[in-house]
N, C-alpha and C positions, 0 to 999 in steps of 0.2 A: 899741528896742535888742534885740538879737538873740544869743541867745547860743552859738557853735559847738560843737558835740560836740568830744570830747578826740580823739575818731579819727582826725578831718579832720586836725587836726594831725599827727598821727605821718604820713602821706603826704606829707608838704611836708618832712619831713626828709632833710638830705644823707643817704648812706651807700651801700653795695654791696648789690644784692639776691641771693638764694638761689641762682639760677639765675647769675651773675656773679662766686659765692664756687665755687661747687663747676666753674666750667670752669675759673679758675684751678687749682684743685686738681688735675682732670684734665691741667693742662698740664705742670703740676709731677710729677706722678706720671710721664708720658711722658719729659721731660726725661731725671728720673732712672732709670729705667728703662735707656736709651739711655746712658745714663754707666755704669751696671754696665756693660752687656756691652763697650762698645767697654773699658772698663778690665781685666775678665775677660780679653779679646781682644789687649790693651797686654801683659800677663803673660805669656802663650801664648808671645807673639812673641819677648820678652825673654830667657824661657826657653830659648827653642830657639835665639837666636843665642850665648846663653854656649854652649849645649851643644856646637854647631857647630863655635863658635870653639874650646871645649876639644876635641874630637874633631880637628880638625885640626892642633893645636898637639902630642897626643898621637901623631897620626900622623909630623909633623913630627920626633917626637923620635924616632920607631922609627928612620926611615929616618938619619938622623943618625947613632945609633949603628951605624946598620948600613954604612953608609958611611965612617967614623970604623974600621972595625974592632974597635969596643970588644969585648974578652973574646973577639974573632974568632969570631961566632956571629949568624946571622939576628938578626932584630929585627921585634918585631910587636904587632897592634893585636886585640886577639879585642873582639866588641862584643856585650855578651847585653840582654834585653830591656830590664833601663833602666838597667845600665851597661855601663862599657868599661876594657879592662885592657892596659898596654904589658906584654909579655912580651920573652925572652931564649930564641932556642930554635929548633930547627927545625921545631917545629908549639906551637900551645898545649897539646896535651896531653902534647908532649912536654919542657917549659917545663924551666927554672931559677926556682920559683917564688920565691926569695934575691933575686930581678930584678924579680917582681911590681911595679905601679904600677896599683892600681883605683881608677875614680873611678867613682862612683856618684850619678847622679840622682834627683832628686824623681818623683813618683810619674806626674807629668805627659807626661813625655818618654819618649819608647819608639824602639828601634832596631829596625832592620829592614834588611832584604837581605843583603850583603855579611857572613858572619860574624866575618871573618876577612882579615888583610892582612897579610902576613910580606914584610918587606925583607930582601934577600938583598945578602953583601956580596959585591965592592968598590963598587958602584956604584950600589947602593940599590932594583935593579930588582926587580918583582914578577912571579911564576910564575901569578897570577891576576888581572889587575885587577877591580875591583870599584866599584861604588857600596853606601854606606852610605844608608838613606833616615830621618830623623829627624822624628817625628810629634808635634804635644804638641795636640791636641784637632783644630781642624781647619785647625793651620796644618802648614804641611812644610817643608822642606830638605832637603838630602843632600851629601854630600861624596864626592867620587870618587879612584880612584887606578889610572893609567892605570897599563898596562906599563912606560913607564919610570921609572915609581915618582912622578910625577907628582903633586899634589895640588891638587885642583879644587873648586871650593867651586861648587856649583850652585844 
């Protein structure tokens, strides 16, 4: 009779070896990896369609007034880096700031081009059309506003 070393045994046992533990691992680490950033990348986007949607909803509201006749006086949108403000007025610097409406963004979203959109009344029409372009890492949009006071969501 013969008797087997204790070793032999431990090789005849089920279980995962080393090299089977640590790809799972690596696959898992990849996985989640690819779940950050597309999630990081879900936020961006979120971000920048409230913003869009509030930017247009604010433009909305210039021309309205300004068409409305309220207070019988232009109506407009000044947009600075990462907010934007509905004024009362024939320029923003020449505002009724009493009319001020500023909303202000996370640190993410930033404005660019267009500074500026003044609705002139009866009819809402603008003396500049313009595109706004809105950025929040490396997604975009923008919102446009033709001559005839128009609002274009791009």
């Amino acid at each position: 009779m013969s008797i087997r070393p204790a070793r032999s045994r431990l090789h005849h046992l089920p279980g995962f070896s080393l090299v089977e533990l640590i790809m799972v691992c690596v696959f898992l680490f990849i996985v989640g990896s690819m779940s950050v950033v597309f999630g990081i990348r879900a936020i961006a986007i979120q971000e920048l369609d409230s913003a869009r949607d509030t930017a247009t909803s604010e433009l909305s509201l210039a021309r309205d007034h300004a068409m409305s006749g309220s207070n019988d006086s232009p109506w407009g949108v000044m947009f600075a880096t990462s907010s934007m403000t509905t004024f009362r007025g024939t320029s923003y610097a020449a505002r009724d700031t009493a009319f001020d409406r500023t909303t202000t963004f996370g640190s993410g979203v930033t404005f660019s081009g267009a500074t500026s959109v003044l609705f002139l009344p009866p009819d809402g029409t603008v003396n500049t059309p313009g595109t706004v372009l809105m950025v929040n890492g490396s997604v975009t949009t923008s919102v446009g506003v033709n001559a005839i006071g128009a609002i274009e969501v791009h």
